[in-house]
Backbone as CSV, one residue per row, in Angstrom:
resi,resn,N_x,N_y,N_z,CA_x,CA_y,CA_z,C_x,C_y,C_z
1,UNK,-10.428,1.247,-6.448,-10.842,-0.110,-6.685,-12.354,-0.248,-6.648
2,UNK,-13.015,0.963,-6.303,-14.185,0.785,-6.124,-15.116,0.570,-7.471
3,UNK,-14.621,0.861,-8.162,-15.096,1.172,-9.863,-14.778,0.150,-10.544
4,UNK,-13.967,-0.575,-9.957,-12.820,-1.709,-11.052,-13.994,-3.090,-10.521
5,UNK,-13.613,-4.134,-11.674,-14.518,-5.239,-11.433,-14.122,-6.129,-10.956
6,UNK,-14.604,-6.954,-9.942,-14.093,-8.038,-8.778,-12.881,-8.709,-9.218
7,UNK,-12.647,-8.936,-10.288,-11.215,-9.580,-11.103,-10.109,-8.572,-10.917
8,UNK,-10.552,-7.242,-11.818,-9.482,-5.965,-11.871,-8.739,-5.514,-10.133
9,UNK,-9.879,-5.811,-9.333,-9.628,-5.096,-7.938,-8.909,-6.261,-7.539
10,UNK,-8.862,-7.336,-7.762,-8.262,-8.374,-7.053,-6.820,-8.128,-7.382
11,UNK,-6.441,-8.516,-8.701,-5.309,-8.216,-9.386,-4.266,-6.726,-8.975
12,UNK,-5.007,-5.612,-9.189,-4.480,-4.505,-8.077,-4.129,-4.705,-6.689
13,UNK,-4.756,-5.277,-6.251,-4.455,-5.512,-4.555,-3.291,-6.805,-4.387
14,UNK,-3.350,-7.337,-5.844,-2.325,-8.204,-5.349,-1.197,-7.660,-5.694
15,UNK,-0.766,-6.894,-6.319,0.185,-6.082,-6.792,0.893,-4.914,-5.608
16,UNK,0.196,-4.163,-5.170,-0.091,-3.667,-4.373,0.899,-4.766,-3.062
17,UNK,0.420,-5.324,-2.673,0.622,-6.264,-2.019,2.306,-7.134,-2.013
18,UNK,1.965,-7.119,-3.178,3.158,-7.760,-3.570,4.644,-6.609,-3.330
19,UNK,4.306,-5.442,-3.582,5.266,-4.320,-3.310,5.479,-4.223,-2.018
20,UNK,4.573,-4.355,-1.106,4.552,-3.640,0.124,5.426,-5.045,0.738
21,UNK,5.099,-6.304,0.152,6.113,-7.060,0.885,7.304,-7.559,0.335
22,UNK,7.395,-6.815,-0.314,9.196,-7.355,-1.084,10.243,-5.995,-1.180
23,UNK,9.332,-4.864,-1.163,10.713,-3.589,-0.718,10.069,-3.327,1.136
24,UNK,11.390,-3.042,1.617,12.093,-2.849,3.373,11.288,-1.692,3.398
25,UNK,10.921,-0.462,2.504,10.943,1.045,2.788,9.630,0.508,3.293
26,UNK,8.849,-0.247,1.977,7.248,0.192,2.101,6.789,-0.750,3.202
27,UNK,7.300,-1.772,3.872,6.797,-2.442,4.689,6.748,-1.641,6.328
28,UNK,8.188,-0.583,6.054,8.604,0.290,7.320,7.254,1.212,7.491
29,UNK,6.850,1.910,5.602,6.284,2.635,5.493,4.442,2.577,6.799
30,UNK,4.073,1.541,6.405,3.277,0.431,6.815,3.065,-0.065,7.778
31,UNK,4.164,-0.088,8.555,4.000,-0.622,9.834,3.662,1.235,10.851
32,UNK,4.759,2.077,10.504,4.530,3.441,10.785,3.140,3.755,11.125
33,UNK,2.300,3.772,9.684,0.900,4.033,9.322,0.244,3.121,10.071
34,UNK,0.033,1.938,10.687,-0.838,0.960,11.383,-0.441,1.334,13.180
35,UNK,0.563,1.962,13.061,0.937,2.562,14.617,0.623,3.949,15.172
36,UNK,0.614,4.668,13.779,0.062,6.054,14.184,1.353,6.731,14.066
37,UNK,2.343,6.316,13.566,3.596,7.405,13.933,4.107,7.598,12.280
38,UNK,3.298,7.431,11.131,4.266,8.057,9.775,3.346,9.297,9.794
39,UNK,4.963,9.914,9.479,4.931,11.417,9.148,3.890,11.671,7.471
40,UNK,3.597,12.988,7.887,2.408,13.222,6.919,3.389,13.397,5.269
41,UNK,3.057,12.587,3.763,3.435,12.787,3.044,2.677,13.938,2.076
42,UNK,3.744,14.886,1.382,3.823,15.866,1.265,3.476,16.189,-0.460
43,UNK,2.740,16.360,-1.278,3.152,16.215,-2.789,4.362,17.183,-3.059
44,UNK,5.415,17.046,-4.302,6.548,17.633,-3.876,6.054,19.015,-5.131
């Protein structure tokens, strides 16, 4: 977002955003990561 222009970055983050609070996984995902306890993801 650092590259993208104050409009583009907004729009991403709301998206973004919008995922993390309407699916169960990514909010679990999220809360994990702000506690210190998600496991390290892996590329497959």
């Amino acid at each position: 977002m650092q590259n993208m222009s104050a409009l583009d970055a907004s729009y991403a983050e709301s998206v973004v955003a919008g995922v993390v609070n309407t699916q169960e996984a990514a909010r679990e995902r999220l809360a994990a990561f702000a506690k210190g306890t998600a496991a390290k993801v892996k590329p497959d």
